[in-house]
C-alpha positions as CSV (number, residue, x, y, z in Angstrom):
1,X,48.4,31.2,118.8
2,X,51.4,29.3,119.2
3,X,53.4,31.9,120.3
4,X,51.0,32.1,123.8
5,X,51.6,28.7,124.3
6,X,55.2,29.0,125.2
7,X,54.0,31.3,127.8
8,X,53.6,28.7,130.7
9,X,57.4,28.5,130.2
10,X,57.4,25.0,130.9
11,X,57.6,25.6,134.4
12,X,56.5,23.0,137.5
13,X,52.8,23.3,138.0
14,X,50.9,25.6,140.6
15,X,50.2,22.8,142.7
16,X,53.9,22.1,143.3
17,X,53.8,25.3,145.1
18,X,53.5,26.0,149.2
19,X,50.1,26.8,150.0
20,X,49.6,30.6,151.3
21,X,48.7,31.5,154.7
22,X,45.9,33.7,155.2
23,X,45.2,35.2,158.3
24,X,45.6,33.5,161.7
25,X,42.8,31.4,161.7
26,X,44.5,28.7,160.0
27,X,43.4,28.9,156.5
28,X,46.0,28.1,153.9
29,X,44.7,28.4,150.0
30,X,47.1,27.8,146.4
31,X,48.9,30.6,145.8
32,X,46.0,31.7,142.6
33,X,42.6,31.2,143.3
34,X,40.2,30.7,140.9
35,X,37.5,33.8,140.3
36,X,34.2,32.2,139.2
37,X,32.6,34.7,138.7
38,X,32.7,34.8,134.8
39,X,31.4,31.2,134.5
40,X,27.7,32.2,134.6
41,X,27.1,36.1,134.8
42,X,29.0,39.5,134.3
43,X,31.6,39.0,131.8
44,X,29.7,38.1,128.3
45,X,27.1,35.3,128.2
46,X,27.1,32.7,130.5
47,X,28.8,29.3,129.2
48,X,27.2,25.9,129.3
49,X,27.4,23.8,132.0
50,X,29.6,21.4,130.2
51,X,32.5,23.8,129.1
52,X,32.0,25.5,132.5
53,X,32.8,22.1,133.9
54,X,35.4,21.4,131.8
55,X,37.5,24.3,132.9
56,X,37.3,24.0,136.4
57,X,38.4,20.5,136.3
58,X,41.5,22.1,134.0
59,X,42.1,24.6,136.7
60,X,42.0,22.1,139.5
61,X,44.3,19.9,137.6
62,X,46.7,22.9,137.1
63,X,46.5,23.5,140.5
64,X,43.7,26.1,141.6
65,X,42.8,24.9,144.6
66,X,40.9,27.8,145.8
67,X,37.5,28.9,144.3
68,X,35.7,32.1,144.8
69,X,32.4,32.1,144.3
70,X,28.9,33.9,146.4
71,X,25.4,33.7,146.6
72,X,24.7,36.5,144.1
73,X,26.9,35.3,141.1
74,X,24.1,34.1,139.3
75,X,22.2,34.5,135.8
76,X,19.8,37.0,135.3
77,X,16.9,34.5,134.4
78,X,17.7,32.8,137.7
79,X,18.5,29.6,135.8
80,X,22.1,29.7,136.6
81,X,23.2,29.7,140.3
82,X,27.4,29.7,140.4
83,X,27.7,28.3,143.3
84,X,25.2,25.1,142.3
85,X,27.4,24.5,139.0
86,X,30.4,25.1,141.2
87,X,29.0,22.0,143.7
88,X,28.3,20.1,140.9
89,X,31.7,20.0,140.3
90,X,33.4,19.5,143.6
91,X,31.3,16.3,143.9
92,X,34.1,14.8,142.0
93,X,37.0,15.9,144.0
94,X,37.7,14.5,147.7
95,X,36.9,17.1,150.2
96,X,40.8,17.7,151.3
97,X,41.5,18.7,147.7
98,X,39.9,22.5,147.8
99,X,38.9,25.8,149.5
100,X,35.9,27.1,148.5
101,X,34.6,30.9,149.1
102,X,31.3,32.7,149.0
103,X,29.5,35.3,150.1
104,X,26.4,36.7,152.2
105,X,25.1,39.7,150.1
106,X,23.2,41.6,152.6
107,X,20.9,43.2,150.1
108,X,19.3,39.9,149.1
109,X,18.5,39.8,152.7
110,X,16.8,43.0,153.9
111,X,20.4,44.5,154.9
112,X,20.4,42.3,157.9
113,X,22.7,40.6,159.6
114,X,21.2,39.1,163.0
115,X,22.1,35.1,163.6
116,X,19.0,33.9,162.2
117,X,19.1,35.3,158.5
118,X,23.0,35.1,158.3
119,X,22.9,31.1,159.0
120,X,19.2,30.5,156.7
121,X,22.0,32.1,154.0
122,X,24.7,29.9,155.3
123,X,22.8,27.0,154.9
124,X,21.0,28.0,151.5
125,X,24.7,28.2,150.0
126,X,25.9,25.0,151.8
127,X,23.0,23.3,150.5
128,X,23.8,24.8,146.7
129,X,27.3,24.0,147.1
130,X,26.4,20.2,148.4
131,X,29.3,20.5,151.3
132,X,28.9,20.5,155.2
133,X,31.3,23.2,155.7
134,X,32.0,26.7,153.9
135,X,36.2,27.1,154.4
136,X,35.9,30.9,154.1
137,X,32.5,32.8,154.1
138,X,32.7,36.8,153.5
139,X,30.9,39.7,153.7
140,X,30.0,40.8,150.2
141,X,29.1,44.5,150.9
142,X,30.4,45.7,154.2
143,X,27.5,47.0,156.9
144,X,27.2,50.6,157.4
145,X,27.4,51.7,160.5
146,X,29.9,49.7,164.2
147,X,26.8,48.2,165.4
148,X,26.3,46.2,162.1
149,X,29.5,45.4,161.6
150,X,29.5,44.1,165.5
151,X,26.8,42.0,165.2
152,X,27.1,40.0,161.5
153,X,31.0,39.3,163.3
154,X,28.8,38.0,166.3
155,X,26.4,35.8,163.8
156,X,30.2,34.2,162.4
157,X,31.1,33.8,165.3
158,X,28.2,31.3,166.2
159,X,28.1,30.1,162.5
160,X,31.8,29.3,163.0
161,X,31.1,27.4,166.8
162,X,28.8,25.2,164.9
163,X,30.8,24.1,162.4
164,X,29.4,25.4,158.8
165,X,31.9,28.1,158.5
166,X,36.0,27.5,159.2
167,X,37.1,31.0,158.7
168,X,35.5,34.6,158.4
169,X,36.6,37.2,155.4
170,X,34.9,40.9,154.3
171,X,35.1,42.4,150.9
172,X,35.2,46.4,150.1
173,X,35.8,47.5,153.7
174,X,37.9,49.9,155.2
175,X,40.5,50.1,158.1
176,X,38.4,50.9,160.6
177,X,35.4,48.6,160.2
178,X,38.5,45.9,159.5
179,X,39.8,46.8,162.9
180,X,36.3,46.4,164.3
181,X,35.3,43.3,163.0
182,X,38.9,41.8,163.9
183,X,38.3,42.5,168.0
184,X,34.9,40.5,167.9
185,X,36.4,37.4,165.6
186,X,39.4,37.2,163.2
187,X,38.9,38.1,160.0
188,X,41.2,35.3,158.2
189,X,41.3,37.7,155.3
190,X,39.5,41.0,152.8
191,X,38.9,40.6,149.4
192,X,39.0,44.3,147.6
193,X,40.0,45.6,143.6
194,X,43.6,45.0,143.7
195,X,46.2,45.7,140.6
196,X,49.0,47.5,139.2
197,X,45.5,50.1,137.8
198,X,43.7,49.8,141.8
199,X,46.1,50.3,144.2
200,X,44.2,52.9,146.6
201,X,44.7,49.9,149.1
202,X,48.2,50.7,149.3
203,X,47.5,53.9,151.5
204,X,46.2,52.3,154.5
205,X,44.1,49.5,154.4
206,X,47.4,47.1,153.3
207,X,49.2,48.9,156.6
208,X,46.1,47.7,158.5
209,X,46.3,44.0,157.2
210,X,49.8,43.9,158.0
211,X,49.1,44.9,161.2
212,X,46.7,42.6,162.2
213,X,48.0,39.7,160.6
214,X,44.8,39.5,158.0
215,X,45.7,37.7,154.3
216,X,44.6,40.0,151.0
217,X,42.5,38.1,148.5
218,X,42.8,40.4,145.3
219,X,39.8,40.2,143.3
220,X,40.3,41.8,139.4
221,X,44.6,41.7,140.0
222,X,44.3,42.1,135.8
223,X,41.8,45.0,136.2
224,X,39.0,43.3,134.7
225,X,41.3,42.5,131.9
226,X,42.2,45.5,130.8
227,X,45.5,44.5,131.5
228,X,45.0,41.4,128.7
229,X,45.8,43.7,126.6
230,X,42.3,44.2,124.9
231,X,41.7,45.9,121.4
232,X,38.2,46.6,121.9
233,X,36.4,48.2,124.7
234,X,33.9,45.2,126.4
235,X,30.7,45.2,125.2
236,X,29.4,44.5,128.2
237,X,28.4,45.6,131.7
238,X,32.1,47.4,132.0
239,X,31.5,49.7,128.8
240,X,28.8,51.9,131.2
241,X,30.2,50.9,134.6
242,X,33.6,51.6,134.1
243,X,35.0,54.2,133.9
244,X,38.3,53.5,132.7
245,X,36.9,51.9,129.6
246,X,35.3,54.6,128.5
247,X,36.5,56.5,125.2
248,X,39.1,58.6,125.6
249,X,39.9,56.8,129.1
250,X,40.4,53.5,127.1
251,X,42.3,54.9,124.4
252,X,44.7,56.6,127.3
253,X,45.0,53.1,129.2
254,X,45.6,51.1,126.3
255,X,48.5,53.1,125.9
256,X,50.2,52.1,129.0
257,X,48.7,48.6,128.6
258,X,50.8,48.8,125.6
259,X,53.9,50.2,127.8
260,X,53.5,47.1,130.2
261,X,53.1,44.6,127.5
262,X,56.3,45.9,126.2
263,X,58.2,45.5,129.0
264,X,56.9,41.9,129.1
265,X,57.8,40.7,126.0
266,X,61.3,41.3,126.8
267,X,60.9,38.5,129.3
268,X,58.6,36.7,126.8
269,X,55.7,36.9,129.0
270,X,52.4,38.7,128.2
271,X,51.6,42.4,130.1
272,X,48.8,40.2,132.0
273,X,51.4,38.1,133.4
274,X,53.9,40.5,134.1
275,X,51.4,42.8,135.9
276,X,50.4,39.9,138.0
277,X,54.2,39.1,138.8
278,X,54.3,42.8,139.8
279,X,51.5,42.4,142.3
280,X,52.6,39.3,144.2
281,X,56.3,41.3,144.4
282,X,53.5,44.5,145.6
283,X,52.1,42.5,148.4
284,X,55.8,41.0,149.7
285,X,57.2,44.1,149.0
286,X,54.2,45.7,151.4
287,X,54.6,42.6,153.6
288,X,51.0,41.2,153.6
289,X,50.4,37.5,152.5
290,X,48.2,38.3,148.9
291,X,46.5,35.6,146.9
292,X,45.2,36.5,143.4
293,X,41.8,35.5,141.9
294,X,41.9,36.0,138.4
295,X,39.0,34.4,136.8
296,X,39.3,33.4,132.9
297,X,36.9,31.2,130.7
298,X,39.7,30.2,128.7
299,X,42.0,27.0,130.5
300,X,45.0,28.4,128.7
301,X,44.7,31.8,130.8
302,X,44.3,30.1,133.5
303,X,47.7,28.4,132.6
304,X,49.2,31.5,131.9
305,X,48.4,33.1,135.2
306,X,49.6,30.0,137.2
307,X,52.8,30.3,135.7
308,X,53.2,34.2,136.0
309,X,53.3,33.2,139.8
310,X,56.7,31.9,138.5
311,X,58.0,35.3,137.3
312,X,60.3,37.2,139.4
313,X,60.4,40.9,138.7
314,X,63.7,43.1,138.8
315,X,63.9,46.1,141.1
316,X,64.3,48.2,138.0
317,X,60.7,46.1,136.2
318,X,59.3,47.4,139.8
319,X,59.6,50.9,139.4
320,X,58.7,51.2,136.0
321,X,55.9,49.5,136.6
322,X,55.2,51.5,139.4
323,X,55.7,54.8,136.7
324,X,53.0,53.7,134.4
325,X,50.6,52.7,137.4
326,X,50.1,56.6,137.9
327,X,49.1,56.9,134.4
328,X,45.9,55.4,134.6
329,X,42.7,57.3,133.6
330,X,39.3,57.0,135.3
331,X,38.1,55.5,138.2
332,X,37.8,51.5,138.9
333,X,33.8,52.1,139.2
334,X,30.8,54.2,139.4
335,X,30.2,56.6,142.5
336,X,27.5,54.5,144.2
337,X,29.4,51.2,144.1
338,X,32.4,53.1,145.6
339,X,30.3,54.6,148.3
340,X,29.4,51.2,149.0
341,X,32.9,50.1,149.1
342,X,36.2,50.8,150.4
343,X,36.1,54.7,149.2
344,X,32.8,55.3,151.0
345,X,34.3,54.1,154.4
346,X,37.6,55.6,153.9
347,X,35.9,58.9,155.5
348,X,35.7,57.2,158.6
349,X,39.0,55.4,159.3
């Protein structure tokens, strides 16, 4: 209502802020990037075209510069491909004017990762996209085992010599894949779950970033909006996936949802902004360079997020934050997509 609206605080735009620094390849992306996830698949239908449209030229004009999107974002039917809507709509904006993300899903390709099949991807999503040049390609599901991980940082490393890729990122990996991948090319940055509810990050993998001088992309930073403050559980893929929203699980969060959103409206913010204050003062706290990618539907969100980036938390806002963090019940996903992930390679670090 009304009451939301004051919520941007009348403060300068995103786009009047520095651009972030990720890595040391040279990248440099706005300081909130835009998820796009939720435009055609995961979170509740898909939206038209139009609407879907709409909102990324709102986001754009707000400032999002950066948009995250990958080769397996798309509708069930097939119909919708995320990264062809997303195309459709950089056609309109000068090339200088954005970053764009995706993603090689090695499933969708046998699990390999030799030079051919990598760059037939490449192209496929450079074709979709209707650009020359990928700014940051990733690796959506990390390769199991050093030889892999060796040779898809080999494949980038042609990829990048030829021009259709400017800097190299992985998603859900580990420290010690990280540090492997890092000695064959730079990784520029990792995307993984981070939030004040995912912060197993923290223990090493942030130290290892830090380290090596690799940028954080933060993929859910509002905990796939739990921390909006829902009423409901989601009715969709989350409800079975997720632990956390679960019954009793959801009825325990919402209770310290309701503890952040408290502290919040003393600043007359909402507990999604203030939790997102809380992470960009997590990452320069922990001394990494961090750039959120919230993604919303809604351009008002999207407003509301670019201006939490404005919010400076208090020492004390911190650690209280920090208090209720440990309070969170149930795990951020289902055993076999954490094996996959972060938690599965944290055995070998």
């Amino acid at each position: 209502g009304a009451f939301a609206m004051d919520r941007t605080f009348g403060l300068p735009p995103l786009s009047q802020m520095d651009p972030v620094k990720l890595g040391s390849t040279g990248l440099r992306v706005s300081p909130l990037g835009f998820g796009c996830m939720g435009i055609t698949a995961f979170y509740g239908p898909p939206m038209q075209d139009e609407d879907a449209l709409e909102l990324l030229h709102g986001a754009h004009g707000l400032g999002y510069t950066h948009f995250d999107t990958a080769e397996a974002y798309r509708s069930t039917d097939g119909k919708q491909h995320n990264e062809e809507l997303l195309g459709r709509f950089l056609q309109s904006l000068p090339r200088t004017s954005f970053t764009v993300a995706t993603k090689y899903m090695p499933s969708l390709h046998g699990g390999k990762y030799d030079l051919e099949t990598v760059e037939a991807a490449v192209d496929a999503s450079l074709s979709r996209l209707q650009l020359d040049s990928i700014d940051l390609y990733y690796c959506h599901r990390m390769p199991e085992t050093v030889d892999l991980v060796q040779e898809w940082m080999t494949s980038m490393t042609s990829i990048v010599a030829k021009g259709k890729v400017k800097h190299v990122g992985l998603s859900e990996v580990g420290p010690k894949f990280l540090r492997l991948a890092h000695e064959v090319h730079p990784v520029a940055c990792i995307q993984q779950e981070w939030s004040l509810f995912s912060r197993n990050l923290e223990d090493s993998l942030v130290h290892t970033c830090k380290e090596l001088g690799v940028g954080v992309v933060a993929y859910s930073p509002l905990a796939r909006c739990l921390l909006a403050n829902p009423e409901q559980p989601p009715k969709d893929w989350r409800a079975g996936a997720v632990p956390r929203f679960s019954g009793e699980n959801f009825a325990r969060n919402k209770e310290v949802v309701g503890r952040v959103d408290a502290l919040a409206s003393i600043r007359g913010a909402s507990a999604a902004q203030l939790s997102l204050a809380w992470l960009c003062n997590q990452a320069h706290v922990m001394g990494v360079e961090m750039v959120p990618i919230p993604g919303t539907t809604q351009l008002l969100h999207a407003a509301e997020n670019a201006a939490a980036l404005r919010l400076t938390i208090t020492e004390k806002e911190q650690n209280e934050l920090l208090e209720l963090s440990v309070l969170v019940a149930g795990a951020r996903g289902k055993e076999g997509y954490l094996k996959e992930g972060m938690e599965g390679q944290l055995g070998m670090a």
